[in-house]
C-alpha positions as CSV (number, residue, x, y, z in Angstrom):
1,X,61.6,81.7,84.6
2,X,60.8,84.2,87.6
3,X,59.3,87.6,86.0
4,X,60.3,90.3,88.4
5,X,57.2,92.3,89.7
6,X,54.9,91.6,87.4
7,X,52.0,93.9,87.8
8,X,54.3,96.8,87.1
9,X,51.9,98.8,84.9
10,X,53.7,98.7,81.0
11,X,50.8,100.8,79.2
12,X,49.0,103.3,81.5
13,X,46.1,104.4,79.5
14,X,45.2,100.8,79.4
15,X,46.6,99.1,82.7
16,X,47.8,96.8,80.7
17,X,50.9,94.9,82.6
18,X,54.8,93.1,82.2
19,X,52.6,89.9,82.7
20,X,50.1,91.0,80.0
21,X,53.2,91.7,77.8
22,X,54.6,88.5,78.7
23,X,51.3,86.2,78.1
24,X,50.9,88.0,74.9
25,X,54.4,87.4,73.6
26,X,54.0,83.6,75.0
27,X,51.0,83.0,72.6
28,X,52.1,85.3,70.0
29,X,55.6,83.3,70.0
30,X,55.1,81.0,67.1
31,X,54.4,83.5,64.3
32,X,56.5,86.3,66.0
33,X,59.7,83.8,65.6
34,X,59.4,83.5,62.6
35,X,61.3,86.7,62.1
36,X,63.5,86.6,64.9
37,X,65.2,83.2,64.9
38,X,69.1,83.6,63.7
39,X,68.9,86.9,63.8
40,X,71.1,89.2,66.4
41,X,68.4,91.6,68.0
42,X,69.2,95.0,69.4
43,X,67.2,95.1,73.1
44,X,65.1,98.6,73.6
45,X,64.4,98.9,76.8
46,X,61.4,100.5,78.9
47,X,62.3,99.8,82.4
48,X,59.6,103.0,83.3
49,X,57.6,101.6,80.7
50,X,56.0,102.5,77.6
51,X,55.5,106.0,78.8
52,X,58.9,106.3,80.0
53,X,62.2,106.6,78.2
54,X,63.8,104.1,76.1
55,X,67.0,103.3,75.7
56,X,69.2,100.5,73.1
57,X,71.1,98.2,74.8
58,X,73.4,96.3,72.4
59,X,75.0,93.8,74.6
60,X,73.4,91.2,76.2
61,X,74.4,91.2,80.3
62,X,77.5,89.2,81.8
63,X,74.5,87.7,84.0
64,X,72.9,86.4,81.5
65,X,71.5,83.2,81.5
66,X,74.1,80.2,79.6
67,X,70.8,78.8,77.7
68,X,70.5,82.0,75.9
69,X,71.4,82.3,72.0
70,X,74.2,84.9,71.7
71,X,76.2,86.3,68.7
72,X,78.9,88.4,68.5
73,X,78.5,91.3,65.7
74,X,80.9,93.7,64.3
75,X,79.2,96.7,63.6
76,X,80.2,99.9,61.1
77,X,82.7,101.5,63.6
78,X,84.4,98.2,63.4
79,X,83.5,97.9,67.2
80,X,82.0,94.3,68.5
81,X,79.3,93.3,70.9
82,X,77.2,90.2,71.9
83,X,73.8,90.4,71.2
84,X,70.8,88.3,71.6
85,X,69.3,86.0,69.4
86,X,65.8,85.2,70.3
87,X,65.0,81.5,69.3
88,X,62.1,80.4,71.4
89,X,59.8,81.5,73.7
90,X,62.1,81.5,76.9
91,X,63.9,84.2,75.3
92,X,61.0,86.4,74.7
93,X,60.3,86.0,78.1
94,X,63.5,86.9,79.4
95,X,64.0,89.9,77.3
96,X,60.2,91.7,78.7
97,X,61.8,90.9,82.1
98,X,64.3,93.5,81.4
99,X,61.9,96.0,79.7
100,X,61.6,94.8,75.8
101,X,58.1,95.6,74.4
102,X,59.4,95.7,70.8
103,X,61.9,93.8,68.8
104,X,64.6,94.8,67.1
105,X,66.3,92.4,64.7
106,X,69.3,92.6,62.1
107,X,68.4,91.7,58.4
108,X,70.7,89.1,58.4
109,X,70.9,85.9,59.9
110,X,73.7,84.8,62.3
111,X,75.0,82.2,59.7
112,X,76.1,85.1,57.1
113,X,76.0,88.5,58.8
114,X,77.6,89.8,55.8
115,X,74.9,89.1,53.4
116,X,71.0,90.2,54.1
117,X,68.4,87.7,53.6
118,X,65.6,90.6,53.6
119,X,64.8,93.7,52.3
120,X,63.2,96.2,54.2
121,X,60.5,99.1,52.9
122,X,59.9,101.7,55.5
123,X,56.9,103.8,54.6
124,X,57.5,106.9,56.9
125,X,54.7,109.8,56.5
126,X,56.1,113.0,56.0
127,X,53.4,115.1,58.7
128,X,51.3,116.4,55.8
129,X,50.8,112.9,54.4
130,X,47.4,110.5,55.3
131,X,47.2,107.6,56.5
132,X,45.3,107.0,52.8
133,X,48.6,108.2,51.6
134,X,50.7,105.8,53.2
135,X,48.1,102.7,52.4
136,X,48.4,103.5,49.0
137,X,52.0,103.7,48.8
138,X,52.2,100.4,49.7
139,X,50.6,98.9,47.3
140,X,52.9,100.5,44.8
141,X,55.4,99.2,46.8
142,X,54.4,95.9,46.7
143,X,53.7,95.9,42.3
144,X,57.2,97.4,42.3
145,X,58.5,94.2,44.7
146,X,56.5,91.9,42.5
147,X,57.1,93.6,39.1
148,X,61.0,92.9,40.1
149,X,60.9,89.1,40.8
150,X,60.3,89.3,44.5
151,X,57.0,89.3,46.7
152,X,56.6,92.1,49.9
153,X,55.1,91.0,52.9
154,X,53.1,94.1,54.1
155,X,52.6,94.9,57.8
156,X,51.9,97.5,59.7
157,X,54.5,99.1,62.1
158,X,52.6,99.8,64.6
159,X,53.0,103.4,64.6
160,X,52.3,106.0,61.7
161,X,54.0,103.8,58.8
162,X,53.8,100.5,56.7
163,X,56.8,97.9,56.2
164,X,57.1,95.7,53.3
165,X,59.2,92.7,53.7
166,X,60.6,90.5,51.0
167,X,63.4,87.7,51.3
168,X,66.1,87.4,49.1
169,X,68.6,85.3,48.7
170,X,71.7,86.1,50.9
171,X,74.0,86.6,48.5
172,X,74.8,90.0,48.1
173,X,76.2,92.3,50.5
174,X,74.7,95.3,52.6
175,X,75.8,97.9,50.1
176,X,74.1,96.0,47.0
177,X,70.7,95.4,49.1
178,X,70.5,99.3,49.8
179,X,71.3,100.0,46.3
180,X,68.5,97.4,45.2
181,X,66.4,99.6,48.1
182,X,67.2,103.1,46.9
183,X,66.3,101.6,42.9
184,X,62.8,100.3,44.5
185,X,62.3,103.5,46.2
186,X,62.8,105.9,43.0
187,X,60.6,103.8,41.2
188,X,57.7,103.6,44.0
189,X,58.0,107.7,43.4
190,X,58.0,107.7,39.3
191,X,54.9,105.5,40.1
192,X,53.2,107.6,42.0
193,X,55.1,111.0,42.4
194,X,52.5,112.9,44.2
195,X,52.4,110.6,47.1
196,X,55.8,109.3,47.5
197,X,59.3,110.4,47.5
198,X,62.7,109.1,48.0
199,X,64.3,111.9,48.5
200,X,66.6,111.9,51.8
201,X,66.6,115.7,52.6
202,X,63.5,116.4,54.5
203,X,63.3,119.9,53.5
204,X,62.8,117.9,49.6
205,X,60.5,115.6,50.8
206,X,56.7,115.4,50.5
207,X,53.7,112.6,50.9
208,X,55.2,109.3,52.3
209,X,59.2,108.6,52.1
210,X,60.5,105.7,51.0
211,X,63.2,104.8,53.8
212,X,65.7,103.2,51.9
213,X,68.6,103.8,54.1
214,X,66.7,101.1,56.5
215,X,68.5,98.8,54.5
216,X,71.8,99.2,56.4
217,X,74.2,97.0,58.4
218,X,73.3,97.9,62.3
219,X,69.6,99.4,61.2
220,X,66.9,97.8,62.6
221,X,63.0,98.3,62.9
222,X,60.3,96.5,64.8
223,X,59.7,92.8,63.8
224,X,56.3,91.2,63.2
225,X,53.7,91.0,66.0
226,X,56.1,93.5,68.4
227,X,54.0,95.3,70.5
228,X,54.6,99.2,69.8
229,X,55.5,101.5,73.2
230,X,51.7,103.1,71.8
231,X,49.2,105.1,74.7
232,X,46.9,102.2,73.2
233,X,49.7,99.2,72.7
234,X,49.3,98.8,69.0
235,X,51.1,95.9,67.4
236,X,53.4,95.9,64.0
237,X,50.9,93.4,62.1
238,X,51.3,91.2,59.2
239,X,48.6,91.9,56.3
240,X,47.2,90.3,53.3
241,X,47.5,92.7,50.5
242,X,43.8,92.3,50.7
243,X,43.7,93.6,53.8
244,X,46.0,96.8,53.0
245,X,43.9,99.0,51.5
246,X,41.6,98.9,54.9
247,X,43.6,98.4,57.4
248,X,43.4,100.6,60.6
249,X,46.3,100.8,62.7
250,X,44.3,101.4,65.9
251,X,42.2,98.5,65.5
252,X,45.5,95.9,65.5
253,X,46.3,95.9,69.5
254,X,47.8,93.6,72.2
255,X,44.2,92.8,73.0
256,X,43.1,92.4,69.6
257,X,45.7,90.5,67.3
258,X,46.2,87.5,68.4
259,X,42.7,86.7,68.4
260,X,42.5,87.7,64.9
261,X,45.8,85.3,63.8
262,X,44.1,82.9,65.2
263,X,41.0,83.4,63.3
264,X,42.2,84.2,60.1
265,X,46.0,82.5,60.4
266,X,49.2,84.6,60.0
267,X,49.6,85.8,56.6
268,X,53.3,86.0,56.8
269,X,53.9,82.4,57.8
270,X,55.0,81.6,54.7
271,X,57.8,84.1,54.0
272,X,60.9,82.1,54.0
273,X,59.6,80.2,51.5
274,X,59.4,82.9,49.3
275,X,62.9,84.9,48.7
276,X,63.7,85.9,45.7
277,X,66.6,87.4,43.4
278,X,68.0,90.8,43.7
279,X,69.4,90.9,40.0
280,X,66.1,92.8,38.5
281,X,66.4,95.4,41.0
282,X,70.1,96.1,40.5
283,X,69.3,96.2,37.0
284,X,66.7,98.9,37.5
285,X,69.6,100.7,39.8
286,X,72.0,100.5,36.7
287,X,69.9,102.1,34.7
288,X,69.0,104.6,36.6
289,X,72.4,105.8,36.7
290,X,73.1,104.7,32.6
291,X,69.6,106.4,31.4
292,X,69.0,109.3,34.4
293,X,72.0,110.1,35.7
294,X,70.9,108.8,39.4
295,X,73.9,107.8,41.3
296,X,73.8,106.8,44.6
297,X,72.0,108.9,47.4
298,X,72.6,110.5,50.9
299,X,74.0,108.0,53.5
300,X,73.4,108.8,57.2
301,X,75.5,111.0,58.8
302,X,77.2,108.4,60.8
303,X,78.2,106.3,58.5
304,X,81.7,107.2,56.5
305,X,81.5,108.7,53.2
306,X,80.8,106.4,50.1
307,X,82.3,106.5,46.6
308,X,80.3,107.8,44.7
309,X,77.8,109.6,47.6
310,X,76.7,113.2,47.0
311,X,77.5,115.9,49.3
312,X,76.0,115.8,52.9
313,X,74.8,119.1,53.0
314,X,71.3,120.2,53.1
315,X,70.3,121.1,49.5
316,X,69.2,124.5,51.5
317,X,72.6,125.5,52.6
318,X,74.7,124.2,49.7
319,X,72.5,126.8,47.7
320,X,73.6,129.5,50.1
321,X,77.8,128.6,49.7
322,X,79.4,131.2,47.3
């Protein structure tokens, strides 16, 4: 495959290249597959660069090449588009040439696109919060996960947060795996209320939220081992849970991680071989509502209004209506 002017400078602070991107995502392929193959991925594109602007590009180009895995998706607004599925290295390749540093796949595999085979914990530090904070969190995160029949798969995501990624079985649909998400959530903050919230107003929020609305059809975040558009081109890395309590963002770069997978292995290799059951988590969301009188939470604002959804106002100005 021809890379089109390959020296252009990707990462400034570093001079780091598109062919250093490209080499890294051509040795990084096997484990960063892993969690892209069947999956319809959103390309975010730098064409300027990580320093420069990015924008999401949905559908894949009319010039295009024919070997490349495609699949049509309907998203919310009942609109369609094809989008790339990235199945081997060729494709990683191809998609850098346009300007992908990170990817973005769909929970769901092409197969089912109705029903998620993952669930998705986004640990997003509210600015107050530590990094301590956000470690810690995670752990909780992943005793909840475990205490409920299913095992997280920790990584970092390459910016100021932590994912945790568990498999479950695909068969229930987009609104029961956010419902199972927001349950996990208010349970992460009853078990450690001081750090961790899940509440969606940001004016309400404190420590680290609990991004349970990431757990939508058409939300994506960045996959294992995609390099982040960072000054210093951090990468979102898989951890042992060992290895959480440690871990340092800024030491897990393009430069860095792939030496260390191959020294230590990839701890997430092993992750569809793990999914797990939904029911325990639905049960905790059913009696949340039963015992506590938690119904279902804020959706975001594009997204059409849900039975049962509170008000979309800010807690702030629905206080200030007469």
């Amino acid at each position: 495959m021809r890379i089109s002017n390959p020296e252009k400078v990707f990462f400034p602070e570093r001079g780091i290249t598109k062919r250093d991107l490209v080499e890294y995502y051509l040795r990084m392929a096997e484990p960063a597959l892993v969690h892209l193959r069947e999956r319809p991925t959103t390309l975010k594109r730098f064409v300027d660069g990580a320093a420069g602007e990015a924008f999401f590009q949905k559908r894949v180009p009319d010039s295009a090449p024919d070997w490349l895995q495609t699949a049509t998706v309907t998203f919310p607004s009942g609109r369609t588009a094809r989008e790339l599925v990235a199945g081997d290295a060729a494709a990683l390749v191809w998609g850098v040439n346009l300007g992908v540093i990170d990817w973005n796949p769909w929970q769901a595999r092409i197969s089912d696109l109705d029903h998620p085979d993952e669930l998705r914990v986004d640990l997003d530090p509210t600015p107050e919060a530590s990094w301590d904070d956000v470690r810690q969190v995670a752990v909780v995160c992943g005793e909840v996960l475990s205490d409920h029949g299913l095992t997280g798969y920790p990584k970092t995501s390459g910016s100021r947060g932590i994912h945790v990624i568990a498999r479950v079985h695909p068969d229930r649909d987009w609104f029961e795996v956010r419902r199972a998400a927001l349950a996990l959530a208010r349970e992460v903050q009853r078990r450690t209320p001081a750090q961790a919230t899940a509440n969606w107003w940001k004016e309400e929020r404190h420590g680290v939220f609990v991004d349970y609305n990431q757990n939508m059809r058409d939300r994506t975040v960045a996959s294992a081992y995609s390099v982040r558009p960072t000054p210093d081109a951090r990468v979102s890395t898989p951890l042992t849970w060992d290895e959480v309590p440690g871990v340092e963002p800024a030491d897990l770069r393009i430069d860095t991680v792939a030496d260390l997978v191959a020294r230590r292995g990839d701890p997430a290799a092993d992750i569809d071989r793990h999914a797990g059951s939904l029911d325990a988590l639905l049960e905790l969301s059913r009696r949340d509502e039963i015992d506590r009188g938690l119904g279902d939470a804020p959706w975001p604002p594009h997204f059409r209004k849900q039975a049962g959804e509170p008000t979309r106002v800010q807690p702030s100005r629905a206080r200030k209506r007469p």
